[in-house]
Backbone as a ProteinNet text record, in pm:
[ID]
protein_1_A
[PRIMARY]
XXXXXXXXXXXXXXXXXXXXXXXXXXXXXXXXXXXXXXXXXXXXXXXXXXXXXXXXXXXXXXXXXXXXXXXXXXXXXXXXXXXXXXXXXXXXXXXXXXXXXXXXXXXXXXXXXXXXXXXXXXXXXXXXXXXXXXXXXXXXXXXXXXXXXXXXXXXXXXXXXXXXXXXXXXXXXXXXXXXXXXXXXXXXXXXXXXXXXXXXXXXXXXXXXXXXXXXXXXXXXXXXXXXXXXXXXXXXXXXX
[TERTIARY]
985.1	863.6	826.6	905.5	911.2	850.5	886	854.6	679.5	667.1	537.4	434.4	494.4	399.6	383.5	485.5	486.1	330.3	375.2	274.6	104.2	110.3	-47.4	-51.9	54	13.8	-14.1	40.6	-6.8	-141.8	-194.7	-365.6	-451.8	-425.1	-472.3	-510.1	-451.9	-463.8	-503.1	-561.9	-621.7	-766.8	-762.4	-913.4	-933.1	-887.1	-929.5	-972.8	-887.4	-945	-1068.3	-1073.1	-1231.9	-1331.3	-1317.1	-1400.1	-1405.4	-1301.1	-1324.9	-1433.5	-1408.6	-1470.4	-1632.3	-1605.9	-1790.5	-1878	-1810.9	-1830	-1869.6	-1784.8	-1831.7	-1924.9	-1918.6	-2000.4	-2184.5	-2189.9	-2339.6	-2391.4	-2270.5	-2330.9	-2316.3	-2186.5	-2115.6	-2189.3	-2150.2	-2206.7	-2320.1	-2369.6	-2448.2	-2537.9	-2656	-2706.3	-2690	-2535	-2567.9	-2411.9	-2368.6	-2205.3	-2180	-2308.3	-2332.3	-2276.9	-2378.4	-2389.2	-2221.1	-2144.4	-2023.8	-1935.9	-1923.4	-1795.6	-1688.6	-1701.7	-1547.6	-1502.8	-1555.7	-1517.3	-1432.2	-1494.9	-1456.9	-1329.1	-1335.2	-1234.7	-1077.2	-1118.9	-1028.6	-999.4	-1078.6	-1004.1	-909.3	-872.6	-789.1	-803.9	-930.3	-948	-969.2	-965.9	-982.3	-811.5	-750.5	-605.5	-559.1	-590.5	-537.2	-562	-691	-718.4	-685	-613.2	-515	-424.9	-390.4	-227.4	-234.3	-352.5	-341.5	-364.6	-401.2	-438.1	-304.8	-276.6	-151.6	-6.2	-31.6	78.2	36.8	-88.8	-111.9	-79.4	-121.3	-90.8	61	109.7	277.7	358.6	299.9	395.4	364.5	308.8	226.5	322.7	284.9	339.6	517.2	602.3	727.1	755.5	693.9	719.7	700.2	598.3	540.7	712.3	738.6	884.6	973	1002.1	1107	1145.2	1025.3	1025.1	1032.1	962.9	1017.3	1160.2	1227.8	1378.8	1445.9	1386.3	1445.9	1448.5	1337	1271.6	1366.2	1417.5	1468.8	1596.4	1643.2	1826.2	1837.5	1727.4	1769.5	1781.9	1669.9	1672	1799.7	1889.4	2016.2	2071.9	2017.5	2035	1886.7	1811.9	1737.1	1693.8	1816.1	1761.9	1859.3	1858.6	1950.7	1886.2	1776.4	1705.4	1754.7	1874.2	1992.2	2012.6	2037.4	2055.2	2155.4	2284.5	2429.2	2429.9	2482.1	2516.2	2511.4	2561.1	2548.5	2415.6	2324.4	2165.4	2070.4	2116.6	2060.3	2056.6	2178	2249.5	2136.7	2169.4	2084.7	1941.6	1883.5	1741.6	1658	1781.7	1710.9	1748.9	1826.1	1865.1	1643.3	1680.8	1529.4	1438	1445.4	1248.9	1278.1	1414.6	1380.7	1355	1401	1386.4	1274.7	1182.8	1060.2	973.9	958	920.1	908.8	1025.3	1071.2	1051	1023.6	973.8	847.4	741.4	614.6	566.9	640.3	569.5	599.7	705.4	754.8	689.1	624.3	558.9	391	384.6	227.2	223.1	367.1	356	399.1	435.4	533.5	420.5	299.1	211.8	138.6	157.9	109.1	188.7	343.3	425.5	393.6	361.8	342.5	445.6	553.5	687.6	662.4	574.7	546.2	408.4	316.5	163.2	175.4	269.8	265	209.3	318.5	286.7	170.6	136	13.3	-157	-140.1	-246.5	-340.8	-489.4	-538.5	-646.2	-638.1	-753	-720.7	-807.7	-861.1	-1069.4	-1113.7	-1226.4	-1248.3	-1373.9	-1380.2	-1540.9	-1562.6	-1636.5	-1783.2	-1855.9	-1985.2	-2069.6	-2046.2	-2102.5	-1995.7	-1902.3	-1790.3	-1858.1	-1911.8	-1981.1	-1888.3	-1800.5	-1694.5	-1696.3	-1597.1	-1539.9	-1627.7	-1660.8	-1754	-1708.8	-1679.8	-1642.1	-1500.5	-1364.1	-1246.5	-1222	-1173.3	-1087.5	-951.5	-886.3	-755.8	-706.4	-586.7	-467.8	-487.3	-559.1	-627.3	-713.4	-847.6	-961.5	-954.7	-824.4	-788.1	-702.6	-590.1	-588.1	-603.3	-738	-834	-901	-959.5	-992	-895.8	-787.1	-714.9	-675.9	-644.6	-641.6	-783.9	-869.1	-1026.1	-988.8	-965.5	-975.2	-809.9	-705.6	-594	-555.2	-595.4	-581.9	-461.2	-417.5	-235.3	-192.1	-155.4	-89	4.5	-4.9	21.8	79.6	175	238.8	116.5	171.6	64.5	115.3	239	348.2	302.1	194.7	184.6	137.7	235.5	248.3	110.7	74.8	-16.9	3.6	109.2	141.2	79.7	188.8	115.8	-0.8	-109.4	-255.5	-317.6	-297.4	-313.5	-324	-170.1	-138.7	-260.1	-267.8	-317.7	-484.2	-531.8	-607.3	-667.6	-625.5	-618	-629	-525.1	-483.2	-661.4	-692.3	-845.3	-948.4	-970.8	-1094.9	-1058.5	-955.4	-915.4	-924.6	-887.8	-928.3	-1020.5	-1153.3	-1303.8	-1352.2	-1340.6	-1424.3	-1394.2	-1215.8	-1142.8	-1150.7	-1136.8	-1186.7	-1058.9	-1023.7	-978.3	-1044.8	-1017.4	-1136.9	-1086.4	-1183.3	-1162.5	-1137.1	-1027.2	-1010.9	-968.8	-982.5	-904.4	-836.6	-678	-690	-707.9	-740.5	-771.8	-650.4	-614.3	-483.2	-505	-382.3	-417.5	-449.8	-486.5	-598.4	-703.9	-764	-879.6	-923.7	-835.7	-944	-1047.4	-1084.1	-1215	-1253.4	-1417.9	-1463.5	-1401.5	-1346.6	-1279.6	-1182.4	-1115.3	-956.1	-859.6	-896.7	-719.6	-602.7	-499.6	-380.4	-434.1	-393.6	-460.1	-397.4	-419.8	-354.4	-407.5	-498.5	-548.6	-540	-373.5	-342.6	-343.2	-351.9	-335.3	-187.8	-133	-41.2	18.8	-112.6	-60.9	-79	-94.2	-117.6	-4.2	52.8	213.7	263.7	144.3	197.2	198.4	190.8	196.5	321.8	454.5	585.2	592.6	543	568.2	470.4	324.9	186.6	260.8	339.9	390.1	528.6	609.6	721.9	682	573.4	512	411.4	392.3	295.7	385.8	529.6	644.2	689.1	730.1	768.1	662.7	567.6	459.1	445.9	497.6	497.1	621.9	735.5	822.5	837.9	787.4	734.5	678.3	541.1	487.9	536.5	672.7	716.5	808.1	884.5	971.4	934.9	745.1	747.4	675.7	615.7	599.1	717.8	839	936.2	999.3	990	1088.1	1004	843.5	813.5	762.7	789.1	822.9	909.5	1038.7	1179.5	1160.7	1060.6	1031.9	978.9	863.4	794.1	825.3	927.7	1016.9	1139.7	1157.7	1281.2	1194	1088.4	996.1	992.7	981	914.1	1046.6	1158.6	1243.9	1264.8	1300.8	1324.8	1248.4	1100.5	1064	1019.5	1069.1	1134.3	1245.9	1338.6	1455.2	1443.8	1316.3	1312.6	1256.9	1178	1081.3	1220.1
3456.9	3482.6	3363.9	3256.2	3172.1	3075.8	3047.9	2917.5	2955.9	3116.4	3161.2	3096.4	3131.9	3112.2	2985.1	2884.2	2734.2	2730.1	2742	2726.9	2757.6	2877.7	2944.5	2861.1	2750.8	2704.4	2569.6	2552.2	2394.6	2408.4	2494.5	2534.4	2546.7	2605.3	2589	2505.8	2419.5	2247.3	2178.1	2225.1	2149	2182.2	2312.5	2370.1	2327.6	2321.9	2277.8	2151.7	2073.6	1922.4	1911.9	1981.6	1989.9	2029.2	2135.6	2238.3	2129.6	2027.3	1969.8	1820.4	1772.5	1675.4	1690.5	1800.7	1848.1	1823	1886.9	1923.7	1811.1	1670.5	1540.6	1458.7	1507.2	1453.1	1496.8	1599.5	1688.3	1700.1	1724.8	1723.9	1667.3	1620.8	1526	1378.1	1300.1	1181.8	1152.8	1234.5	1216.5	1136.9	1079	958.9	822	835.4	732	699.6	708.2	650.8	542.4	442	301.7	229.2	304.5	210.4	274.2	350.5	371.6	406.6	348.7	355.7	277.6	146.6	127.3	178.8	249.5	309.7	456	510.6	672.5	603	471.2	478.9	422	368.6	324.2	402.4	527.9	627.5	711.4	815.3	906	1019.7	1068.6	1183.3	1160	1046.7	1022.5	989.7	932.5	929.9	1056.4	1201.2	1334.3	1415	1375.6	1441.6	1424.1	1298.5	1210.9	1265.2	1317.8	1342.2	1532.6	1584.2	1739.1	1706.1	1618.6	1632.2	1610.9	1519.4	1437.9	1587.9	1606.7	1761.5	1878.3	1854.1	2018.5	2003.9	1892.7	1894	1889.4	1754.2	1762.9	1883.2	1991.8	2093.9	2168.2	2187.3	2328.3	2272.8	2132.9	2083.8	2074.5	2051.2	2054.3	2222.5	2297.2	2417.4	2507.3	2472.7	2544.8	2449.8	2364.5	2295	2387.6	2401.3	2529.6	2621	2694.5	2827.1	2861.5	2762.7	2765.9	2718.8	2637.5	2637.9	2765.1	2819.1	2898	3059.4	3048	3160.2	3154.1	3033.2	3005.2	3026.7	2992	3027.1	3164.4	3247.8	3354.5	3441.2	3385	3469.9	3558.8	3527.8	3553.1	3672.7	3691.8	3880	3883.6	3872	3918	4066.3	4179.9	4281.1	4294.5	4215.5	4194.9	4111.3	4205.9	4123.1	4064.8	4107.8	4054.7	3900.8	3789.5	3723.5	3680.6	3647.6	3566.1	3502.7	3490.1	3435.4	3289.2	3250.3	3097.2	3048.7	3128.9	3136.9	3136.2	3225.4	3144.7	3086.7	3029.8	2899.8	2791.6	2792	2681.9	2703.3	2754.7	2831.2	2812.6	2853.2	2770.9	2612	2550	2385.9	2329.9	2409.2	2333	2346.3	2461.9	2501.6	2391.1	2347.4	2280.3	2132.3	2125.6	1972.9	1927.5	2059.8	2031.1	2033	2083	2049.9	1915.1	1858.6	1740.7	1661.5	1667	1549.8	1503.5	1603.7	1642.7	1591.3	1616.4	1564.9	1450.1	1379.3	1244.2	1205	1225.2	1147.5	1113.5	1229.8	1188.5	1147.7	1090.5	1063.3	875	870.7	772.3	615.5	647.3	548.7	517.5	582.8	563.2	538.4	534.7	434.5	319.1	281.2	140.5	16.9	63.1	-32.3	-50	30.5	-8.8	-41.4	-111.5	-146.4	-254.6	-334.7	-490.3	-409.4	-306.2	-244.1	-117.5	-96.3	23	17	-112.5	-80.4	-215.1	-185.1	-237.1	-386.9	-363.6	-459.6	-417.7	-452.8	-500.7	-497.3	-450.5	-407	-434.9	-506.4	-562.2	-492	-518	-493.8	-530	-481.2	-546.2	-683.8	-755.5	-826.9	-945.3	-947.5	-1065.5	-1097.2	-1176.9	-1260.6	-1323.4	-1332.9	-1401.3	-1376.4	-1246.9	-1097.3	-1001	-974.2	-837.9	-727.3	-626.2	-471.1	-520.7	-451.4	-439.9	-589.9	-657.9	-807.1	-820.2	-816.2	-808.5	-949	-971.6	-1050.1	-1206.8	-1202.1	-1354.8	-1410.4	-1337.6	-1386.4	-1424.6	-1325.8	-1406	-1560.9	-1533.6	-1674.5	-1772.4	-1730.5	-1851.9	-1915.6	-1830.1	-1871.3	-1922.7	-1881.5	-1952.6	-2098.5	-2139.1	-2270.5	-2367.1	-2272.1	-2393.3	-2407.5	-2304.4	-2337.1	-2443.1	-2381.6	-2440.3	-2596.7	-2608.6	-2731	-2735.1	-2660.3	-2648.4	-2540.8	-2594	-2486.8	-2395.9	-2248	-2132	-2060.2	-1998.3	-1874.1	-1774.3	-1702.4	-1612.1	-1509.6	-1475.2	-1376.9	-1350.3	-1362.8	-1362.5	-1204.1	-1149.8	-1015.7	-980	-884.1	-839.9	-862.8	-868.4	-904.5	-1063.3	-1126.6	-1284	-1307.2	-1231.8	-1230.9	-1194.8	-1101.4	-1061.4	-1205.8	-1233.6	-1352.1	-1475.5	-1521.7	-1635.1	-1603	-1483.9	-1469.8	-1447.6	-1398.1	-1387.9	-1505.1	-1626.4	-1733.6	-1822.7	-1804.8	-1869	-1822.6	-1689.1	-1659.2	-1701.2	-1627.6	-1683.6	-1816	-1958.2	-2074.6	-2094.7	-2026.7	-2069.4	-1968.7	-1848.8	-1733.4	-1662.1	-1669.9	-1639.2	-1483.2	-1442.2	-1276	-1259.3	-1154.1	-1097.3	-1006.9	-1007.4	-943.3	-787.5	-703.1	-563.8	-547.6	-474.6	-498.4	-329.6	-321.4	-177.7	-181.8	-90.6	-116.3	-22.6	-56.7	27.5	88	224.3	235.3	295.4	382.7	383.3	463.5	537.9	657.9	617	530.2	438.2	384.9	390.5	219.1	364.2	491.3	552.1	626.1	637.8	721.2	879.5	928.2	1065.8	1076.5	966.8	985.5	1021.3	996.4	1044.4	968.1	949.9	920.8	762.8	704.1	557.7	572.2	650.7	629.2	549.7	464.8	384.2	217.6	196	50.2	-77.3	-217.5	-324.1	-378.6	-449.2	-508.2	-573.1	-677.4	-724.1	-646.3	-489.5	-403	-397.9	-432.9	-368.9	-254.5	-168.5	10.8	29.1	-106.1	-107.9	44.6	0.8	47.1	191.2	212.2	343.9	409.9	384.6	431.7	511.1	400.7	434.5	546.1	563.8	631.4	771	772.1	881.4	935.6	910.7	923.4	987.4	889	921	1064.6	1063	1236	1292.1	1298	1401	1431.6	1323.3	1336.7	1417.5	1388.6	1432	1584.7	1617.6	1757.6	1862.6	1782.2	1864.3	1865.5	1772	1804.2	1923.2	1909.8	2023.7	2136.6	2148.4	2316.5	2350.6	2235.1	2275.1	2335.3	2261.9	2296.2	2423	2479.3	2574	2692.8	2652.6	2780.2	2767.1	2707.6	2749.5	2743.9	2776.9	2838.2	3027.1	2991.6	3175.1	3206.1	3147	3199.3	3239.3	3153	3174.9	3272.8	3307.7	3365.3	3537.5	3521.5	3670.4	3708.4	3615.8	3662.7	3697.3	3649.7	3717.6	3798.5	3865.7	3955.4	4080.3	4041.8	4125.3	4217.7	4117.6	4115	4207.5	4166.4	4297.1	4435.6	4413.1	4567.5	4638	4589.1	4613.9	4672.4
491.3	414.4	326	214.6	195	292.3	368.3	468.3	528.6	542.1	541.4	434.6	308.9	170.9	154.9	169	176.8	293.2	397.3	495.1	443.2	424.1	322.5	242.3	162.9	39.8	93.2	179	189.5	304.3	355.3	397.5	268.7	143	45.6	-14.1	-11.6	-44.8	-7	128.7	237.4	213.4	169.7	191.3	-13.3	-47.3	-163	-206.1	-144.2	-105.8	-83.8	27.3	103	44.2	-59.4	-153.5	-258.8	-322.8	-401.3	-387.2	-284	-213	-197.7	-141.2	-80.1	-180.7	-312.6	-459.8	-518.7	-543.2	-562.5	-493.8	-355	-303.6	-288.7	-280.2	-340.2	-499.2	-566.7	-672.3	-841.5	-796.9	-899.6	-867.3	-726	-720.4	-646.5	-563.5	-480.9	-444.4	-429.2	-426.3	-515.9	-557.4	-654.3	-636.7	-458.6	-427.5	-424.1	-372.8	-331.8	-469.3	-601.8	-721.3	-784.4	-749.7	-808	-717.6	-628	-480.6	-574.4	-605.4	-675.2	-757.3	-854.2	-976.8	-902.7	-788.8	-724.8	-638.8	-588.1	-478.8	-559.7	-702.8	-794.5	-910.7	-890.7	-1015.5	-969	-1084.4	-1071.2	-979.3	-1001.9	-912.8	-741.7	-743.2	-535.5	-537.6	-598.5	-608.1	-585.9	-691.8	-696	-583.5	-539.2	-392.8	-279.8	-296	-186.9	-173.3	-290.9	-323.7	-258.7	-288.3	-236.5	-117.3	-37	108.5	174.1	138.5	196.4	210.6	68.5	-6	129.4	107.9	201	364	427.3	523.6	508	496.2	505	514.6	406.2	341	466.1	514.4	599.2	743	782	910.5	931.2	780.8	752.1	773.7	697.7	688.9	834.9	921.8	1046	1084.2	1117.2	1189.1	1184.9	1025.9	998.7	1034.5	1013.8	1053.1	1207.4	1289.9	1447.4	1494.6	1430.9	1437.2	1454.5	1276.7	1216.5	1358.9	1378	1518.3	1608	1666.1	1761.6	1767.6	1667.4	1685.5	1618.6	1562.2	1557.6	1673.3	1785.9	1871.3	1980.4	1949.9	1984.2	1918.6	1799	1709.9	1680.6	1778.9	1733	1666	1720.8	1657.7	1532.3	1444	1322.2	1219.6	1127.1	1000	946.7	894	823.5	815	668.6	720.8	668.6	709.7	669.1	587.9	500.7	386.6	394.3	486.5	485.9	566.1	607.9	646.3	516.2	457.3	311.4	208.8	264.9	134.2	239.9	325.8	435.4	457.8	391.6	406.2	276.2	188.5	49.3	65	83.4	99.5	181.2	308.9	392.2	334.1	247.6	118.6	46.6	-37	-126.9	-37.3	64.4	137.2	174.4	247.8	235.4	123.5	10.7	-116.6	-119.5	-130.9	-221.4	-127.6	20.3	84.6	134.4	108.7	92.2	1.2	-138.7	-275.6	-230.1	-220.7	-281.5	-147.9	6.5	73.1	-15.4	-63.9	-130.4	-225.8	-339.7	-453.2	-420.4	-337	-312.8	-325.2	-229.4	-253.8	-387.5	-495.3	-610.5	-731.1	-703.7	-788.4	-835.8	-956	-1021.4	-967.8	-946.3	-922.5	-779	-694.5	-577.5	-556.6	-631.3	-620	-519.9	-483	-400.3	-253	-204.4	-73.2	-85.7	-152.6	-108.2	-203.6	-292.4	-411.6	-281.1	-208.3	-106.2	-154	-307.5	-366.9	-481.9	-621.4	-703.8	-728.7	-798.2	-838.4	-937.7	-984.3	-1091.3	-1178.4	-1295.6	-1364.7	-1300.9	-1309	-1289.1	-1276.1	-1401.4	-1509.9	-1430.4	-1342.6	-1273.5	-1141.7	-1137.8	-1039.6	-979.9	-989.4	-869.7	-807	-831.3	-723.1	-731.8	-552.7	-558.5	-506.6	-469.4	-376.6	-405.5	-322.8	-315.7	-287.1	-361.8	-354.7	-344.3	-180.5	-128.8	-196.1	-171.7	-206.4	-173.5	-59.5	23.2	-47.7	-59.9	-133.8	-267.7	-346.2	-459.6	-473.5	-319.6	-356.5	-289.5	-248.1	-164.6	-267.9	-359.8	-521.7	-609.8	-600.5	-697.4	-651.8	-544.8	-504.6	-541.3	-503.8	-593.1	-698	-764.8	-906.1	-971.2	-979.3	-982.2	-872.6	-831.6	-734	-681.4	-651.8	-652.5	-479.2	-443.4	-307.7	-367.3	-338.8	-376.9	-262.9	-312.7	-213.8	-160.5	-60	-19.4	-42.1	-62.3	-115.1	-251.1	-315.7	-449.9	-541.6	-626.8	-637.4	-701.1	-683.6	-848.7	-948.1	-992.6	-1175.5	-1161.6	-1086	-1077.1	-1096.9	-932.6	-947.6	-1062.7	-1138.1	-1237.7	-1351.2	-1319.6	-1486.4	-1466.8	-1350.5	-1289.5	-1295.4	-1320.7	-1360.8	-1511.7	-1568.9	-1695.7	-1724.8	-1661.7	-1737	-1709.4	-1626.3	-1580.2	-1594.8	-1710.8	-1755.5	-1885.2	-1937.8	-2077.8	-2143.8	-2031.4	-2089.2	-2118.4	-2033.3	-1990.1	-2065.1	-2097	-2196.9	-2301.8	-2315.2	-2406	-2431.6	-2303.1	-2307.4	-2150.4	-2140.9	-2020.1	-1968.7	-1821.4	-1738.3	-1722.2	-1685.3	-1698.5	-1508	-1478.6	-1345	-1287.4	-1206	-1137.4	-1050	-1007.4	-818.3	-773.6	-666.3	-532.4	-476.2	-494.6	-466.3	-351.8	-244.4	-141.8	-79.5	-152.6	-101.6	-136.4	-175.2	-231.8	-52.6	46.3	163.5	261	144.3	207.8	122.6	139	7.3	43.2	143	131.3	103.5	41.1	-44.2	84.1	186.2	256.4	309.7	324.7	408.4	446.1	432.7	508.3	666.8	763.5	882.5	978.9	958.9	1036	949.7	1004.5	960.4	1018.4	951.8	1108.9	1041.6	1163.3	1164.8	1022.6	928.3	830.3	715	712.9	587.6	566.7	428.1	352.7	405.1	389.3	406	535.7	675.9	755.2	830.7	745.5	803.3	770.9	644	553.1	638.6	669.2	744.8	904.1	936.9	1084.4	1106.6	1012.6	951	951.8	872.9	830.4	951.2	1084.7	1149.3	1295.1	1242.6	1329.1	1333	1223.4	1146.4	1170.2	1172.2	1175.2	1354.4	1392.2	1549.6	1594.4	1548.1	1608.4	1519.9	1417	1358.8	1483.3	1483.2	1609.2	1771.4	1833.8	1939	1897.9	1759	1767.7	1735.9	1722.5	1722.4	1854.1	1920.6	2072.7	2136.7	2154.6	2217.2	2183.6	2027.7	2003.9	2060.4	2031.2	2051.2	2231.8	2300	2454.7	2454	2445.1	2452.7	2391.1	2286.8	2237.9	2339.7	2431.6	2470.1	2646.7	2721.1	2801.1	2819.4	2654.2	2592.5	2634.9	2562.7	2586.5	2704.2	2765.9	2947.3	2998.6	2973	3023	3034.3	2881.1	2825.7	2882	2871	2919.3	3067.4	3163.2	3297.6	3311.3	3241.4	3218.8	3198.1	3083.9	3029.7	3138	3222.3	3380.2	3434.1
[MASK]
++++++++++++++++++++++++++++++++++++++++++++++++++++++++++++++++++++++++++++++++++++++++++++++++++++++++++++++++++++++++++++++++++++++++++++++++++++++++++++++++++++++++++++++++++++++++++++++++++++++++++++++++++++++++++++++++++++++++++++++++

């Protein structure tokens, strides 16, 4: 019943996403996405909606896994509700596993200590004529070499980009620039999953990991449940 409610709860999240989305998009921002796309794809709330989409699917697709395992090796008592003691020491262990690997897949891209691999750009204030829309890692230091005259790593973190910037408005305006990132539910105005990566994206590995599991999720509830469903026809051959 658990692994049920998990399931309902992570469809909830899905449809709330959606309910929340529709919502910003008709009547919170609506004709006016063009003039504030960086501000929506670099705030909090396209981040939070990332984070319920990502939550709802995961939880629902971990949990539907479960519970067809769980189907499957019972089928052997099946006429025995009952469940063994060490069935639900192991039953609570998989709720809490899927919990905790659900959250921490949708929380995981929005760690500060991890901005190098998942934060996609940088967004800047208006009034900065340099940099315009999302400014990846290149274009900054395709600029920083004009300006610095100096050959530069391409390995160069955000904090760096960051300092190296600062350090080159500050000489010239004595002001620091107002900046945002683009984190990674930010590379679409519908906040979801970045699953469409290229080769040189950071979140390249984590993108594909996560796409893996979700794959081999859905072979193992194909399979369990044609073994139920072979298991039935038997069965019910016999009773004939």
């Amino acid at each position: 019943n658990i692994l049920r409610i998990l399931i309902c709860a992570g469809d909830l999240l899905t449809a709330f996403y959606l309910l929340v989305i529709s919502a910003f998009d008709t009547v919170i921002i609506g004709n006016r996405y063009c003039k504030s796309q960086m501000e929506w794809l670099s705030g909090d709330f396209c981040a939070a909606l990332g984070v319920f989409s990502t939550l709802g699917a995961n939880i629902s697709l971990y949990s539907m896994m479960c519970l067809s395992i769980f189907r499957v090796t019972s089928l052997r008592k099946i006429s025995n509700n009952e469940l063994e003691k060490y069935e639900k020491i192991a039953l609570t262990f998989i709720i809490i596993f899927v919990v905790f690997l659900s959250v921490g897949l949708a929380l995981i891209p929005l760690a500060d200590s991890l901005k190098d691999f998942f934060v996609n750009g940088l967004s800047y204030s208006h009034d900065m004529n340099l940099f315009h829309a999302s400014v990846n890692k290149e274009n900054h230091i395709n600029v920083f070499k004009e300006y610095y005259g100096q050959k530069l790593r391409q390995d160069l973190s955000w904090d760096e980009i960051g300092r190296l910037l600062d350090d080159m408005f500050t000489n010239n305006y004595n002001a620091k620039i107002q900046r945002s990132k683009i984190h990674f539910y930010g590379n679409a105005g519908v906040c979801l999953f970045k699953y469409f990566v290229k080769t040189n994206d950071p979140q390249f590995v984590f993108v594909w990991v996560n796409l893996a599991v979700n794959l081999a999720s859905t072979c193992v509830i194909a399979f369990c449940y044609t073994i139920i469903l072979m298991t039935a026809k038997r069965t019910a051959k016999r009773v004939r």
